[in-house]
C-alpha positions in Angstrom: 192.8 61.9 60.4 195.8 60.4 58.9 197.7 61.4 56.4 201.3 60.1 54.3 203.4 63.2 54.0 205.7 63.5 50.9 208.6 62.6 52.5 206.7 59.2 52.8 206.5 59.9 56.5 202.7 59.1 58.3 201.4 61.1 60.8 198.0 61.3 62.5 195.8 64.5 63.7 193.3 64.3 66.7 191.1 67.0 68.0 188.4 67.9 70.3 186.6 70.4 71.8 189.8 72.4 73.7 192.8 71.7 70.5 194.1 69.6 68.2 197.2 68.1 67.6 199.6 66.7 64.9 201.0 62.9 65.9 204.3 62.0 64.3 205.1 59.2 67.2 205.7 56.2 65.2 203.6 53.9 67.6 201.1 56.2 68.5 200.1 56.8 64.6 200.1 52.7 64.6 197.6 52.7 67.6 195.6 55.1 65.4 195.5 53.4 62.4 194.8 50.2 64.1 191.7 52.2 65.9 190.6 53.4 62.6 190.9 49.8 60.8 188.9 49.0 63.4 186.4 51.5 63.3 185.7 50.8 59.5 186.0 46.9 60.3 182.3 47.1 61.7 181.0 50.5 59.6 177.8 49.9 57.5 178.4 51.1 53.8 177.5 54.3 53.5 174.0 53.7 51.5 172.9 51.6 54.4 174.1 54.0 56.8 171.8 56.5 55.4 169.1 54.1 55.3 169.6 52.9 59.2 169.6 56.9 59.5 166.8 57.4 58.1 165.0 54.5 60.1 165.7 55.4 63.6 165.0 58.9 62.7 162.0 58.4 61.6 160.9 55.9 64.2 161.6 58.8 66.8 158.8 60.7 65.3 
């Protein structure tokens, strides 16, 4: 998650299965954002998401 405090400031959160934590590191929250640009760079929209969903799951039937 990222997030723009109101002091302007940008931060990041990451979890997993053992804790989360709050990322306030100037380049790390750039490395995240530029992972997440990425990330939605190649994402379907969501309708055709739900529709490539929907077609593997029901090819596994």
């Amino acid at each position: 998650m990222l997030a723009t405090l109101p002091s302007g400031e940008d931060v990041g959160y990451l979890d997993d299965q053992l804790k989360g934590q709050v990322i306030d590191h100037t380049e790390d929250v750039l490395a995240i954002r530029a992972s997440w640009e990425a990330i939605q760079g190649e994402a379907l929209p969501p309708r055709q998401s739900i529709e490539l969903m929907t077609e593997v799951a029901e090819s596994w039937s």
